[in-house]
C-alpha positions as CSV (number, residue, x, y, z in Angstrom):
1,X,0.0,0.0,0.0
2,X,0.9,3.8,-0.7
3,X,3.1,5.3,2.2
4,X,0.8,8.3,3.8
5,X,2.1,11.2,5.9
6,X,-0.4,12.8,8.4
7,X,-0.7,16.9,9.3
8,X,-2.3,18.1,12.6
9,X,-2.5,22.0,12.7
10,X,-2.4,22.4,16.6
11,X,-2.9,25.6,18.6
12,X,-3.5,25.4,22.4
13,X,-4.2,21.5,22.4
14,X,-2.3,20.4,25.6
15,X,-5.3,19.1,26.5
16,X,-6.3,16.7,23.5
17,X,-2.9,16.2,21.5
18,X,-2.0,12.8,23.3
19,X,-4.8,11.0,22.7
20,X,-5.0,12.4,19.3
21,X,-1.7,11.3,18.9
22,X,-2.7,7.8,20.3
23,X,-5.4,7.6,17.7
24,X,-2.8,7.6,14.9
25,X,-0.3,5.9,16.5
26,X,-3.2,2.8,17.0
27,X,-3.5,3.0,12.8
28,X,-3.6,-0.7,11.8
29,X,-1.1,0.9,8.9
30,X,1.1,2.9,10.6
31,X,2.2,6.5,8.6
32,X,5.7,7.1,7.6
33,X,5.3,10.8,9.4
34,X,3.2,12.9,11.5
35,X,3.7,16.1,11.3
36,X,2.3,18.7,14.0
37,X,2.3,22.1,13.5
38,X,2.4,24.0,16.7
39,X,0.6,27.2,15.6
40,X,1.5,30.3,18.0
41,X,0.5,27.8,21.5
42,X,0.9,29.3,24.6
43,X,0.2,26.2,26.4
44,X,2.3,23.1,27.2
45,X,1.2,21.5,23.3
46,X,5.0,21.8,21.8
47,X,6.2,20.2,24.9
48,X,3.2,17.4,24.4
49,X,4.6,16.5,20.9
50,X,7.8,16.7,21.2
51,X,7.9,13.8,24.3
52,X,6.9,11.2,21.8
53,X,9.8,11.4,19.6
54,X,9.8,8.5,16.8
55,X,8.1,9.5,13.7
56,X,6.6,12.9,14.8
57,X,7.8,16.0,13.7
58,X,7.2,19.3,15.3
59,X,6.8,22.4,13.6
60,X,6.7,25.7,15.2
61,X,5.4,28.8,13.8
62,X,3.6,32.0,14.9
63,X,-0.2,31.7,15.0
64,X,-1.6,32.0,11.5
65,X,-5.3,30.2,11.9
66,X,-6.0,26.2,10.9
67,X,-5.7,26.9,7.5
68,X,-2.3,28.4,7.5
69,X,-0.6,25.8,10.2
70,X,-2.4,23.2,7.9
71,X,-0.4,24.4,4.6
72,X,2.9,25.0,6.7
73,X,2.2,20.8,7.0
74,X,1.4,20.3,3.7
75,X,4.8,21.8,2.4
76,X,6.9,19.3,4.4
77,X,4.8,16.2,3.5
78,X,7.4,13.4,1.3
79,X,4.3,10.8,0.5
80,X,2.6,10.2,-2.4
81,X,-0.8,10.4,0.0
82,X,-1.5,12.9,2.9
83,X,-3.8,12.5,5.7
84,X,-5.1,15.3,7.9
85,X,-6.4,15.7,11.6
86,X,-7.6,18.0,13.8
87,X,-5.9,18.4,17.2
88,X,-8.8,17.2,19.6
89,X,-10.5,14.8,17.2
90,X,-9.6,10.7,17.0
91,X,-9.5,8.1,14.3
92,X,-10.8,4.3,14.6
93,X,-7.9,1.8,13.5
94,X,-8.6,1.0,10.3
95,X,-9.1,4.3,9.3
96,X,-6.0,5.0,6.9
97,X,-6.0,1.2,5.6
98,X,-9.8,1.5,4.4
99,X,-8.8,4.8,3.0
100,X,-5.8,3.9,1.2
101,X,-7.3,0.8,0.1
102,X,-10.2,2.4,-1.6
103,X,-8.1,4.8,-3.2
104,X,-5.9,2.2,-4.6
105,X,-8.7,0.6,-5.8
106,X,-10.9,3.9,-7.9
107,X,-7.5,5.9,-9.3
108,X,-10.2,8.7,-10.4
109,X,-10.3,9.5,-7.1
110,X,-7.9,12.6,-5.6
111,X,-9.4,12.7,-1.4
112,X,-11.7,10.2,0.2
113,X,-13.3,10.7,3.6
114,X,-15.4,9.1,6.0
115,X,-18.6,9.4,8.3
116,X,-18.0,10.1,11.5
117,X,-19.6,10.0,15.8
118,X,-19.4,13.2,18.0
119,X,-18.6,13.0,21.4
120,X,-18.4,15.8,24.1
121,X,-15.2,16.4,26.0
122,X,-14.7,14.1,28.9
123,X,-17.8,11.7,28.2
124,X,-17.3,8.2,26.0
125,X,-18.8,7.7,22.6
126,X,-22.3,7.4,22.9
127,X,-22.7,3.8,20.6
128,X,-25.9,5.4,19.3
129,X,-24.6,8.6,18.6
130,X,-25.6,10.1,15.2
131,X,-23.6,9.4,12.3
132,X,-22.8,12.3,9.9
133,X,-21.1,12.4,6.4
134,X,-17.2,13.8,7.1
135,X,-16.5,16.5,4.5
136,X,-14.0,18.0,6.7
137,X,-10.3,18.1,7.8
138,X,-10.2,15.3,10.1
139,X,-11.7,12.5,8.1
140,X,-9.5,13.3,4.9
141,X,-7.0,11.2,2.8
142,X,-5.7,12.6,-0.6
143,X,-3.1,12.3,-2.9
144,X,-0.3,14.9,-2.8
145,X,-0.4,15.8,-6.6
146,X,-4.1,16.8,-5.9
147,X,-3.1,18.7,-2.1
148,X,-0.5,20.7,-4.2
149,X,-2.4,22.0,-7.5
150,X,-5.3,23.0,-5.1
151,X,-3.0,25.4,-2.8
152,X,-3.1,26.8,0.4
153,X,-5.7,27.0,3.1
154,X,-6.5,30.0,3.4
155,X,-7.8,31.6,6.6
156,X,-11.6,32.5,6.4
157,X,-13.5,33.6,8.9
158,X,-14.0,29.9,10.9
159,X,-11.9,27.3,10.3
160,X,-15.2,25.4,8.9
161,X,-15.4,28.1,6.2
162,X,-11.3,27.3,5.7
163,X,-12.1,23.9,5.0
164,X,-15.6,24.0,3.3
165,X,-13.6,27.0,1.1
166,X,-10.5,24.3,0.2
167,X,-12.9,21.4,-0.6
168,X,-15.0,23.6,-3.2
169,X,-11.5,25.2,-4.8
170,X,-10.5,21.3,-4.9
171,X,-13.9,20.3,-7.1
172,X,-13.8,23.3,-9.0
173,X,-10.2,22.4,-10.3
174,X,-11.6,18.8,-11.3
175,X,-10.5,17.1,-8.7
176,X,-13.1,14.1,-7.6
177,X,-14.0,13.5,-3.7
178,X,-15.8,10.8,-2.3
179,X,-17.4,9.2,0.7
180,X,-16.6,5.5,2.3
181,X,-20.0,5.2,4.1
182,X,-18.0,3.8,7.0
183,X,-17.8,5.4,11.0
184,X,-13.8,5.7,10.9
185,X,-13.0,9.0,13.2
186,X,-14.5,10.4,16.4
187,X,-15.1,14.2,16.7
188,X,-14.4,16.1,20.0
189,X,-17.1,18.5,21.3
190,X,-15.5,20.8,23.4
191,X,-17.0,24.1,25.3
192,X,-16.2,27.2,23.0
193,X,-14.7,25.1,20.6
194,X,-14.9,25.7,16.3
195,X,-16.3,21.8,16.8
196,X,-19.3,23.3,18.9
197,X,-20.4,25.9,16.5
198,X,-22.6,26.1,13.9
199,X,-22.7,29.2,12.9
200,X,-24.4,29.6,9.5
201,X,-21.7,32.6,8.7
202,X,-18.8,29.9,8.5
203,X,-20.5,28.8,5.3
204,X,-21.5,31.7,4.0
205,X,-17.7,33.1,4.1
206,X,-16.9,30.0,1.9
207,X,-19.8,30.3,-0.6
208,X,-18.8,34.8,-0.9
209,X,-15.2,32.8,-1.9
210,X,-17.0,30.7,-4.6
211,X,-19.1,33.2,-6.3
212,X,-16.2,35.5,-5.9
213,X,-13.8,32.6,-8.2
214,X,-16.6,32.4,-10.2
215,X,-17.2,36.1,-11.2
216,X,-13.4,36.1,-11.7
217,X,-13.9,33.4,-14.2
218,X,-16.4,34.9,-16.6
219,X,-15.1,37.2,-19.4
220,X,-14.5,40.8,-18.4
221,X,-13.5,39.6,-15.1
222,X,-10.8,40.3,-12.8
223,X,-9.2,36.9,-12.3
């Protein structure tokens, strides 16, 4: 199977970043490199990381958002596929293996995800928790040539408008995604958290970036 590489953007995760850690760590097909971006903490999270050693690689930077810390990973990534994480959020073992496997298996296909549980902060997963499609950071694998044509995160307002913002710009360069219908990653709730909003403005930020890309498009535009 492909070798992957996996990027967790990281600001004040002291907290979360071990069992994160753990999570990939557990991977029935272990990564050739995790790379954790430390982005502007001002907790104990660089110290965190850097006491596992091995294969994990810490980055520090100044704080730029999710989006930039996410990009700073993407530039030191050596794999043919990249895998991404949030800081506070887990993966199930057979996460990357199902992943790679089904990408090995449809080659039209640059970034695959998978469904995914919530849980809040300090409480188990709930076995009947409600399953949800994972178009975001956490649950994605994608190959590298497809990472670096798309570009940079860039830093909307909300890290869910980051994301939602990179995963359009991906499609709209021809780039297919799709969906194993599979519950592979866990998804940390946490008081104040990006996780815990849903603010309706997130999205809207990402779909102003769309039409904006598209209006630059048309003749007599800008772009």
């Amino acid at each position: 199977m492909s070798a992957y590489s996996v990027v967790i953007p990281a600001f004040n995760a002291e907290a979360t970043i071990d069992e994160t850690l753990q999570s990939v760590f557990r991977q029935s097909l272990a990564p050739r490199a995790v790379i954790v971006v430390d982005d502007g903490s001002t907790d104990a999270t660089a110290a965190r990381v850097e006491a596992h050693g091995g294969i994990v690689r810490l980055v520090r930077q100044a704080n730029t958002g999710a989006g930039g810390a996410t990009t700073r990973g993407f530039s030191l990534v050596g794999t043919p596929l990249i895998a991404t994480l949030d800081a506070d959020d887990l993966w199930l073992p057979e996460k990357a293996a199902r992943q790679i496997a089904f990408l090995e298996a449809k080659p039209e296909v640059a970034a695959v995800f998978t469904q995914f549980q919530e849980f809040r902060d300090g409480e188990p997963v709930r076995p009947d928790a409600p399953v949800h499609d994972g178009w975001f950071r956490t649950t994605m694998l994608a190959r590298m040539e497809a990472v670096r044509a798309v570009g940079p995160m860039l830093d909307l307002k909300g890290d869910l408008a980051t994301t939602v913002d990179w995963l359009a710009r991906m499609r709209e360069a021809g780039y297919r995604q799709d969906m194993i219908r599979e519950v592979l990653a866990h998804r940390r709730i946490r008081a104040g958290s990006l996780s815990q909003s849903r603010d309706r403005q997130f999205y809207l930020e990402a779909a102003k970036a769309a039409l904006k890309r598209r209006k630059a498009r048309e003749p007599g535009g800008n772009g």
